[in-house]
C-alpha positions as CSV (number, residue, x, y, z in Angstrom):
1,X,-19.4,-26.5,14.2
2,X,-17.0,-24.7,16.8
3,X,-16.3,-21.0,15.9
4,X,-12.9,-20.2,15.0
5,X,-10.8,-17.0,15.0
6,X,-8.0,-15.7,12.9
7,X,-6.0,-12.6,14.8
8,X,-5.0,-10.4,12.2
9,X,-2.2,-7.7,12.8
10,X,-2.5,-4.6,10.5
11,X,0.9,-2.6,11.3
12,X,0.6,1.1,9.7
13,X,2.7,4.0,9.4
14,X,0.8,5.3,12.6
15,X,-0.9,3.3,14.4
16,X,-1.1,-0.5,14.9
17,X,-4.6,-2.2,14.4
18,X,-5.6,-5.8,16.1
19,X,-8.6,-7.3,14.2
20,X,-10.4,-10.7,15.1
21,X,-12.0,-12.1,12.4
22,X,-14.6,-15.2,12.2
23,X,-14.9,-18.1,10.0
24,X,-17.3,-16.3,7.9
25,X,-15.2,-13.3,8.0
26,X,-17.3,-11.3,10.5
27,X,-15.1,-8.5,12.5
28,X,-15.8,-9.8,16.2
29,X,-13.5,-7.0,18.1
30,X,-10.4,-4.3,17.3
31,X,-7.6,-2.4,18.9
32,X,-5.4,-0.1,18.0
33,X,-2.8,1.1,19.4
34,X,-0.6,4.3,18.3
35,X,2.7,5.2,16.4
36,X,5.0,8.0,16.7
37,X,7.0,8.9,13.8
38,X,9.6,11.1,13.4
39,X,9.9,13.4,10.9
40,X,13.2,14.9,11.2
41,X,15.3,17.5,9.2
42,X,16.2,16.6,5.1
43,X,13.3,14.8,4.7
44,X,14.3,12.1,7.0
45,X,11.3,9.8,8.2
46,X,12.0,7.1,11.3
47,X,10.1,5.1,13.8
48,X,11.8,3.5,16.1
49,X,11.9,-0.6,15.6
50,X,11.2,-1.2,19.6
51,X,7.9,1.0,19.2
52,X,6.9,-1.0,15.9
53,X,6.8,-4.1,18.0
54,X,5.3,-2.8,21.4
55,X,2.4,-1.1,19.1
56,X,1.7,-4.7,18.2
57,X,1.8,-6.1,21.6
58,X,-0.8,-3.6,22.7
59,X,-2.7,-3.5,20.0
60,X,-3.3,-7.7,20.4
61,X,-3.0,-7.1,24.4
62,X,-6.4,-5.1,24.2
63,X,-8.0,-7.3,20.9
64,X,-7.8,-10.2,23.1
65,X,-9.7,-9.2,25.9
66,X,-12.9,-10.7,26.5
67,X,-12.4,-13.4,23.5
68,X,-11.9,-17.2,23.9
69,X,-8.1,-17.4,22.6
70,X,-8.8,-21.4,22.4
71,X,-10.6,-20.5,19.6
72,X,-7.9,-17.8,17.7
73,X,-6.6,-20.5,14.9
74,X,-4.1,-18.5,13.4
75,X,-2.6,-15.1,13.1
76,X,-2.2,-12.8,10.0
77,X,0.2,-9.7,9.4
78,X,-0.2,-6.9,6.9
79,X,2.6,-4.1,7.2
80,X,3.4,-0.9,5.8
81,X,5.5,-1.5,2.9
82,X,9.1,-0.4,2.3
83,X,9.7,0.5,5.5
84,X,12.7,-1.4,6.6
85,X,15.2,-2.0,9.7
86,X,18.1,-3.6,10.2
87,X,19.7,-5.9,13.1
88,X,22.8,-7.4,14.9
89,X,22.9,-10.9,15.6
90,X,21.6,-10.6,18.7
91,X,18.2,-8.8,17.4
92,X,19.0,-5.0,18.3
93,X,18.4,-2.6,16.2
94,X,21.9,-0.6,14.4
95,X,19.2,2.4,13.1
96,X,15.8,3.9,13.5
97,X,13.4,2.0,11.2
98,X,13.6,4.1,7.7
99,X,9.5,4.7,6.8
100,X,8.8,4.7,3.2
101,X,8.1,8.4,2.9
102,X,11.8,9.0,4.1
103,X,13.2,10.9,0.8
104,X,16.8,10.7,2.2
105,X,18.1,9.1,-1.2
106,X,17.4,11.3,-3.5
107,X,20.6,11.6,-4.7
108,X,21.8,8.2,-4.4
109,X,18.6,8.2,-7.4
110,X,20.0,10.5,-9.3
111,X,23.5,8.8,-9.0
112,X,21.7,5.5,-10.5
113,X,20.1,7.2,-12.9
114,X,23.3,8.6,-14.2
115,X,24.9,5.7,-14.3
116,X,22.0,4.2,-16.3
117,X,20.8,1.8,-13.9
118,X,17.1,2.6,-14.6
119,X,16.1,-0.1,-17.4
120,X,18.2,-3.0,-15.6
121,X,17.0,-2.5,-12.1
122,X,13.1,-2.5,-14.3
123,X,14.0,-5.7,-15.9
124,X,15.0,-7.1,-12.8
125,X,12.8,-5.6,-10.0
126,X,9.5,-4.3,-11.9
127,X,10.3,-0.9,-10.0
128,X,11.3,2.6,-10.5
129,X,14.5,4.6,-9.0
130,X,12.7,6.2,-6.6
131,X,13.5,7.0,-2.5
132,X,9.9,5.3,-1.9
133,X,11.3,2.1,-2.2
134,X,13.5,0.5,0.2
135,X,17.0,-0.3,-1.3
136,X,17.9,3.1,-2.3
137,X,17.3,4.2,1.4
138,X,19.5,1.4,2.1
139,X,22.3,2.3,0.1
140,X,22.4,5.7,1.7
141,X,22.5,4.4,5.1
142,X,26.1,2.0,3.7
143,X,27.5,4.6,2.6
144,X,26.6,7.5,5.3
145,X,26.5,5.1,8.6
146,X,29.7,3.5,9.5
147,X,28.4,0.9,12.1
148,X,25.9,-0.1,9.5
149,X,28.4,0.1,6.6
150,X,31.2,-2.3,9.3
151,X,28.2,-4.5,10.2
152,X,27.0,-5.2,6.6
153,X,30.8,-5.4,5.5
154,X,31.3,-8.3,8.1
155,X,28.4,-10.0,7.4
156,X,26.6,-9.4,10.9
157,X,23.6,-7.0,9.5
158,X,19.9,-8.6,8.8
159,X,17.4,-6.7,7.0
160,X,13.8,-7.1,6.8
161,X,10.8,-4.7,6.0
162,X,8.6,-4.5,8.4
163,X,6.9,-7.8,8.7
164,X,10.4,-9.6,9.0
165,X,11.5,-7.6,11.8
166,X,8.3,-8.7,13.5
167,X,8.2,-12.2,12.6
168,X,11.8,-12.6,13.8
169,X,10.6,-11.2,17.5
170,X,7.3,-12.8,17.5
171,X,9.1,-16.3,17.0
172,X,12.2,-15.4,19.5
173,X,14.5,-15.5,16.3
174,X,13.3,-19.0,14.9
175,X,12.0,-17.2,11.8
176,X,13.9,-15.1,9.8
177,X,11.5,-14.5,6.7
178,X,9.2,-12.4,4.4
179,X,6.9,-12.9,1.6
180,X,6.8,-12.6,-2.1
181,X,5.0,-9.1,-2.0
182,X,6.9,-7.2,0.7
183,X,10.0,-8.8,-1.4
184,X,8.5,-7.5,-4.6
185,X,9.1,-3.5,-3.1
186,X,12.4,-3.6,-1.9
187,X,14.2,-2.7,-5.1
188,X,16.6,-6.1,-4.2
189,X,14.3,-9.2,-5.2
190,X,14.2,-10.3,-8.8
191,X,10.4,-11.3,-9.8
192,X,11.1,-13.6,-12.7
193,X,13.9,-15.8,-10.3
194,X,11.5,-15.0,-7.4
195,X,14.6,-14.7,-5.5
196,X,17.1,-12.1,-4.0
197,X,18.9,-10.1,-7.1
198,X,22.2,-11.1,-6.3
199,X,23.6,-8.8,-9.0
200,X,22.2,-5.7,-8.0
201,X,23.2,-6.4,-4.4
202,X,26.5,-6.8,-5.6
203,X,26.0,-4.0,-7.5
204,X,25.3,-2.2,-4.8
205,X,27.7,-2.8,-2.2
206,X,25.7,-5.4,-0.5
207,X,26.7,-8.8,-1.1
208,X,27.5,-9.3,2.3
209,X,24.1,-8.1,3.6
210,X,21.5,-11.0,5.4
211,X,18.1,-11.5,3.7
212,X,15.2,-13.3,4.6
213,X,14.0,-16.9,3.5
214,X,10.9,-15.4,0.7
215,X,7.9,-17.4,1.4
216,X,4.2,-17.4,-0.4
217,X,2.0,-15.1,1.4
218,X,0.0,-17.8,2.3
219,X,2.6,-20.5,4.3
220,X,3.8,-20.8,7.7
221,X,5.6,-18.4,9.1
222,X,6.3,-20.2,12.5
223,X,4.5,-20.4,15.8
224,X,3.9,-17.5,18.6
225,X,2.3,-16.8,21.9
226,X,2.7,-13.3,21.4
227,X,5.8,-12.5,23.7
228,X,3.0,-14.6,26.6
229,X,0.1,-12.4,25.5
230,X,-1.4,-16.1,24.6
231,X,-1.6,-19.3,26.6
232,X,0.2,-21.5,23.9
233,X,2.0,-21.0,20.5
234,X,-0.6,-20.2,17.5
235,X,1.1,-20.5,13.7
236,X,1.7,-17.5,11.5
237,X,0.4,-18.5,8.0
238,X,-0.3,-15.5,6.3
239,X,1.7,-12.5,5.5
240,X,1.3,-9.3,3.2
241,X,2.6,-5.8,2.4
242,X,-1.2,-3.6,3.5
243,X,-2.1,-2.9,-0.4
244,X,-1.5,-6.1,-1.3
245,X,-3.5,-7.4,1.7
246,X,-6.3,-5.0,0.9
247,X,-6.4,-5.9,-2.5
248,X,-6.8,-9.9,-1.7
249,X,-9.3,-8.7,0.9
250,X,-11.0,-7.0,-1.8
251,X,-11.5,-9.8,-4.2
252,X,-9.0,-8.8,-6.5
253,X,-8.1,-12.9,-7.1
254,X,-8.4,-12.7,-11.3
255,X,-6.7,-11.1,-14.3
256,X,-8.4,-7.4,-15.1
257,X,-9.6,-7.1,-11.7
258,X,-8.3,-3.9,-9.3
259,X,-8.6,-1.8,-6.4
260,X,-7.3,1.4,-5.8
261,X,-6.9,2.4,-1.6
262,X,-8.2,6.4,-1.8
263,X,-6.5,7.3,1.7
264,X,-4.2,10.2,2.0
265,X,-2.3,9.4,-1.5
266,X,-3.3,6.3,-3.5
267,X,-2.8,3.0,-4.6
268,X,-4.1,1.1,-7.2
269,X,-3.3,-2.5,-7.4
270,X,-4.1,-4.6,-10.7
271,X,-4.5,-7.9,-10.9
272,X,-2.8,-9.4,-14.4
273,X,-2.7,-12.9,-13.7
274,X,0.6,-15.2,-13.5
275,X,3.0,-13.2,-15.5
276,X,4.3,-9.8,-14.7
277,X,3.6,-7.0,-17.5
278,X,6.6,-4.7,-17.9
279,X,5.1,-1.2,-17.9
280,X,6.1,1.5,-20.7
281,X,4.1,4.4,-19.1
282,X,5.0,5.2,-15.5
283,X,3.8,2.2,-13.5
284,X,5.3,-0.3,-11.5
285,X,5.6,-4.1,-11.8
286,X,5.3,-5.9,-8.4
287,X,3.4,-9.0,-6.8
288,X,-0.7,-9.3,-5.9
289,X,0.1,-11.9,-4.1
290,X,1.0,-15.2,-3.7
291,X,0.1,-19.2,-2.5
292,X,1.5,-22.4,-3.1
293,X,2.1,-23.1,-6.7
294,X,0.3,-19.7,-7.4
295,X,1.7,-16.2,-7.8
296,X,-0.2,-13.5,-9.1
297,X,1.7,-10.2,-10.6
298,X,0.2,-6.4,-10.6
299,X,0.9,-3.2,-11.9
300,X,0.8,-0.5,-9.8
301,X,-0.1,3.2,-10.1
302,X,1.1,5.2,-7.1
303,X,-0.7,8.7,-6.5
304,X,0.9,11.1,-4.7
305,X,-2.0,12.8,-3.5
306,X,-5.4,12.5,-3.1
307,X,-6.8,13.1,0.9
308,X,-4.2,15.1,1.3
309,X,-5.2,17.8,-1.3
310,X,-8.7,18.0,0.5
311,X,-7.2,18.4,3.7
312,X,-4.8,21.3,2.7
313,X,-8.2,22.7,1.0
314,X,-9.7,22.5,4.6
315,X,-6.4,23.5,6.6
316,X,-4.6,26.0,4.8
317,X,-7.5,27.9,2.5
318,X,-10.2,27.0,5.6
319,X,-13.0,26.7,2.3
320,X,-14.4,24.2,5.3
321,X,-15.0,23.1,8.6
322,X,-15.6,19.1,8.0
323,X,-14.5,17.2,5.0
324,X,-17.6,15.7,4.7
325,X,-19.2,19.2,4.2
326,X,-17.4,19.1,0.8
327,X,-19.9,16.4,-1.0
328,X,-23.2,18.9,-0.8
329,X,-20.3,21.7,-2.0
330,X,-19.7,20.2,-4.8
331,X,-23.5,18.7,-6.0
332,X,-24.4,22.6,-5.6
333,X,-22.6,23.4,-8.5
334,X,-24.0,21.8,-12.3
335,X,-20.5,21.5,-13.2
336,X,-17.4,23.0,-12.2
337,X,-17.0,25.6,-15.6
338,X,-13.6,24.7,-16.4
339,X,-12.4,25.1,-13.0
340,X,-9.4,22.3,-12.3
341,X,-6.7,21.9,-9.4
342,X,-3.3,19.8,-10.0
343,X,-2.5,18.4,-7.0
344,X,0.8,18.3,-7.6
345,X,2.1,19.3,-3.5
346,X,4.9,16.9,-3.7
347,X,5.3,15.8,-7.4
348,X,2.8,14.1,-9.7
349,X,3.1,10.3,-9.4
350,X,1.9,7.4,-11.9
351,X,1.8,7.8,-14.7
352,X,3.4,10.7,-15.5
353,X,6.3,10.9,-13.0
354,X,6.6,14.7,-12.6
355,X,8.3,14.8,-9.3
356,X,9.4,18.1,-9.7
357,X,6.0,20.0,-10.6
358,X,4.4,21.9,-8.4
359,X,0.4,22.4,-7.6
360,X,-1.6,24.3,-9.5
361,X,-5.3,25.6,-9.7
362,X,-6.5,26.6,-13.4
363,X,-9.6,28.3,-15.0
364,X,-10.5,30.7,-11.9
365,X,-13.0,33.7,-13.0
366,X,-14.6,36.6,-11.1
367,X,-17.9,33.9,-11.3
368,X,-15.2,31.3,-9.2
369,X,-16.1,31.2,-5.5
370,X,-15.1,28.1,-2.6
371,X,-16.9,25.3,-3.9
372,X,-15.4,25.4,-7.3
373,X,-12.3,24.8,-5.7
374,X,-13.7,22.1,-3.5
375,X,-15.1,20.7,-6.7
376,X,-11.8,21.0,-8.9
377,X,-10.4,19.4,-5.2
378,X,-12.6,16.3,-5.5
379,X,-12.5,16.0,-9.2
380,X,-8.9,15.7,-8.9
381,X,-9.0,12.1,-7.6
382,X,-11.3,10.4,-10.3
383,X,-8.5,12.3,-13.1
384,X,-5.9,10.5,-11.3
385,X,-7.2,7.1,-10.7
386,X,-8.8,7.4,-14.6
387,X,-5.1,8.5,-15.8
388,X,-3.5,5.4,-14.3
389,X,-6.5,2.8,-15.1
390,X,-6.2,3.8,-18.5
391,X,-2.5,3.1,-19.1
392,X,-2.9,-0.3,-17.2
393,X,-5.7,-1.0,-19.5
394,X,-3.7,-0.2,-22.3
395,X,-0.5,-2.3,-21.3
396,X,-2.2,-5.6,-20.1
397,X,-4.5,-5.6,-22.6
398,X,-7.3,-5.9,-20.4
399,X,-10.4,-4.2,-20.0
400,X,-11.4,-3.1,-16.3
401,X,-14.3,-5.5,-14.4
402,X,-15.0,-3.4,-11.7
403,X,-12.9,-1.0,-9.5
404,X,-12.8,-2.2,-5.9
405,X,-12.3,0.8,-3.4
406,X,-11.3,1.2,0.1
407,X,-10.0,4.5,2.1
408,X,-11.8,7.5,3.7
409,X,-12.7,9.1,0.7
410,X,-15.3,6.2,-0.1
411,X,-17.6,8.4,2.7
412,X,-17.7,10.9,-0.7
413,X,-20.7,9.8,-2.8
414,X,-20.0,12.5,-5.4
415,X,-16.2,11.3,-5.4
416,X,-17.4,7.6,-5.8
417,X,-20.3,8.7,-8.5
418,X,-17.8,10.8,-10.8
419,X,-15.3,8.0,-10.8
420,X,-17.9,5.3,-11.8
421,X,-19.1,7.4,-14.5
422,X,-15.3,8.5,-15.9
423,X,-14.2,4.4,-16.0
424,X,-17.6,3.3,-17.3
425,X,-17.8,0.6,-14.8
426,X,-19.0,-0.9,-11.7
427,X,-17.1,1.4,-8.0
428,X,-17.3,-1.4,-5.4
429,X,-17.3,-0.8,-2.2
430,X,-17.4,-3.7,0.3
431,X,-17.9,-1.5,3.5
432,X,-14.7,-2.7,6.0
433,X,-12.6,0.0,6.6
434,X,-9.6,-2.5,7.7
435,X,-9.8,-4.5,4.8
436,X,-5.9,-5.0,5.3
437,X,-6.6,-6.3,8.1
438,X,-9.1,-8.8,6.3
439,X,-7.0,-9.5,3.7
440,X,-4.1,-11.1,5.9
441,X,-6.9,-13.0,8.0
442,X,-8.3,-14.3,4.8
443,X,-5.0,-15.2,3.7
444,X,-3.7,-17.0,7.3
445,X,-6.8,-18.7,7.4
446,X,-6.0,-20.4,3.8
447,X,-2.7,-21.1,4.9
448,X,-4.4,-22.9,8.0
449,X,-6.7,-25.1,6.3
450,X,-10.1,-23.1,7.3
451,X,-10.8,-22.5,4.1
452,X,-10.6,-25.3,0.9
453,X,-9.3,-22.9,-1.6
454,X,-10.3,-19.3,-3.1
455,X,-13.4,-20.0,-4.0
456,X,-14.7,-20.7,-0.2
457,X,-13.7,-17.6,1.0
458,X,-16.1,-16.0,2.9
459,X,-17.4,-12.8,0.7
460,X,-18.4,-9.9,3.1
461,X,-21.3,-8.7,1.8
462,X,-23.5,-7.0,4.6
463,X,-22.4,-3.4,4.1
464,X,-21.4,-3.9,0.1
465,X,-21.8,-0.4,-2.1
466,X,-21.9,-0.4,-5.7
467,X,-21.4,2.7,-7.4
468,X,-22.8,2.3,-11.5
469,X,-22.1,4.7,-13.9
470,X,-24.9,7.0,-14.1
471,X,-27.1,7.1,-17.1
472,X,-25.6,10.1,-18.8
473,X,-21.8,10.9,-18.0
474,X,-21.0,13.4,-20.7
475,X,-20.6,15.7,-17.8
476,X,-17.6,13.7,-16.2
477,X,-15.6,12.7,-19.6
478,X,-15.8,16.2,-20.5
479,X,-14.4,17.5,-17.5
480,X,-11.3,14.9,-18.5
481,X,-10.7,15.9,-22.0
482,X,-10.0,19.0,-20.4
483,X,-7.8,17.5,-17.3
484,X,-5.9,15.8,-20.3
485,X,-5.3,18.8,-22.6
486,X,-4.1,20.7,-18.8
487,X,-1.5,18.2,-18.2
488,X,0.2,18.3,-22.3
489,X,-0.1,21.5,-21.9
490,X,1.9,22.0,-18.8
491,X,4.4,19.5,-19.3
């Protein structure tokens, strides 16, 4: 049987990745190519849209060296979610891509809020007010950016997150089109119609505004040589937002099962089958992901920070050199005496929603020294993840399978060991670091044909981890009574 290849284009916040993946989902080469963002004064956060697409042109330039592109059957995209840009007719740019973390809308929230938007745009969307998610970001630019506000107004402005602008170049303009889970953030699509809310857009000023055609993540997306990188046209048949992708990569395919991405924040994706569970407790309602005459919904449980609280233990109290010093730190102590950090740098997220709160370290004695800190540091993450699985447990009435894990904190045995033993189940690990990247392969390939259906996807299982619960873990449920009781108490 002749080998065939799926390119897979994994566009991040800072760097592009180009992946070639196999027919039995085997990595065969990588490139990645940088991304300068701009983080600019007020909490503004752009990238600009002519960078987006040149980081994916020499990402894919240097994948395809040295490969057979007779052999490259289809191309998959994953892309930084909520990040959005919008055009002219001819395909420039009126503004700097706005990046997800832009916080610029803050009080166009608090503007919705007060005018008791917040259990509408729920019911509609799945989603929170928040600035993380596109639309608000959008309104500020209508109201604060005349040529946008004149462009939108005369019906000559197309918006797309991040995947859309892409497709639309990739194609030459033939396609102008997302998917159901890039949709599903935007704080625009409705995901009971599974179609644009034309109320809220009205709603919001932006009737007049151009939106994509919303495909399944698994269709075609139309046909591209890569701006000539490739000798003929190859189809486009999958697209996903990255978590999405990761957790499809993952194996996250049935109701109860979930993954949670331990990067510099996190996210943890649940899987609740074909209807979408309308969340009480602080989490969001979006799309898993989607084929023909199959969606799958989620709820989500955003963590504001879980990296980045070990890397502000390493740069600003210098407790270490190398992160991965901090895993010996912490197994040095028997336990960390009541010692607990809050990581709370910019807001706790899901499921408590304390934007406002600031970190905090608890419990410090005279006996307290660096790795106690390290410890509460580490410890912090399981809390988190436990916090949110437990709600989502609680409102889909499911009980967790297994926990499917990706990110750099996976390197973190103790990290990995404490959270099997607070959930009670299985921490799986299947050992790709770009397992976005797989996740949109796995998903163009379906679209192409390559594979029947889910159950002949190819299941990576070369490096696979599994992390059990240990066989006493009175240690670890402990430590979250007390993490509970903390968190009442300082509310």
């Amino acid at each position: 049987m002749e080998t065939s290849y799926i390119l897979a284009i994994d566009q991040g916040t800072s760097s592009t990745k180009a992946l070639i993946f196999d027919e039995n989902g085997r990595q065969v080469n990588k490139a990645t190519a940088p991304l300068r963002t701009q983080y600019l004064p007020n909490g503004f956060v752009e990238q600009d849209p002519q960078d987006i697409l040149d980081s994916v042109l020499e990402a894919c330039r240097d994948c395809l060296e040295d490969i057979d592109k007779d052999k490259i059957k289809a191309i998959g995209i994953s892309n930084q979610r909520e990040t959005f840009v919008l055009w002219d007719q001819m395909g420039q740019p009126l503004y700097n891509a706005v990046v997800w973390q832009c916080k610029r809308s803050i009080a166009v929230c608090a503007d919705m809020e007060k005018a008791g938007l917040e259990a509408e745009i729920a019911l509609r969307t799945g989603l929170k007010i928040d600035p993380y998610f596109s639309g608000t970001k959008l309104i500020w630019l209508y109201k604060n950016n005349k040529t946008v506000q004149q462009a939108i107004d005369q019906g000559q402005c197309y918006f797309g997150t991040v995947d859309t602008w892409l497709l639309y170049h990739l194609t030459h303009g033939v396609t102008y089109a997302t998917d159901l889970t890039n949709a599903s953030r935007t704080l625009l699509f409705n995901i009971s119609d599974l179609q644009w809310d034309n109320v809220l857009m009205k709603q919001f000023g932006l009737g007049q505004l151009n939106m994509p055609e919303v495909k399944h993540s698994s269709a075609h997306f139309g046909r591209t040589d890569l701006n000539g990188l490739l000798d003929g046209k190859i189809p486009i048949t999958g697209v996903l937002g990255d978590s999405h992708a990761a957790a499809f990569g993952e194996g996250c395919h049935t109701s109860g099962t979930a993954k949670a991405t331990m990067g510099t924040g996190s996210s943890i994706l649940w899987n609740t089958g074909n209807q979408p569970v309308r969340s009480r407790k602080g989490m969001v309602t979006t799309i898993c992901w989607s084929m023909e005459d199959r969606v799958d919904y989620a709820l989500e449980g955003v963590i504001v920070s879980c990296g980045a609280t070990i890397e502000w233990l390493k740069n600003q109290l210098r407790l270490f050199e190398d992160s991965a010093e901090t895993e010996q730190m912490a197994r040095s102590l028997a336990s960390n005496e009541g010692v607990y950090l809050v990581p709370a740098f910019s807001g706790l997220g899901a499921p408590h929603w304390q934007m406002d709160r600031k970190a905090s370290i608890h419990g410090i004695t005279f006996k307290s020294d660096r790795a106690h800190l390290v410890r509460a540091g580490l410890e912090s993450i399981p809390y988190q993840i436990k916090d949110v699985i437990t709600v989502m447990e609680e409102e889909s009435g499911i009980q967790l399978k297994e926990l499917k894990i990706d990110g750099g904190i996976t390197a973190n045995s103790f990290v990995l060991q404490f959270l099997a033993d607070l959930l009670g189940t299985s921490v799986v690990n299947i050992g790709l670091a770009d397992v976005s990247a797989l996740g949109a392969a796995l998903m163009a390939g379906l679209g192409q044909g390559l594979w029947k259906d889910l159950d002949h996807l190819p299941k990576p299982q070369e490096n696979l981890q599994i992390t059990e619960p240990a066989e006493h873990t009175d240690l670890a449920r402990a430590g979250y009574v007390g993490w509970q009781k903390l968190l009442r108490k300082e509310t």
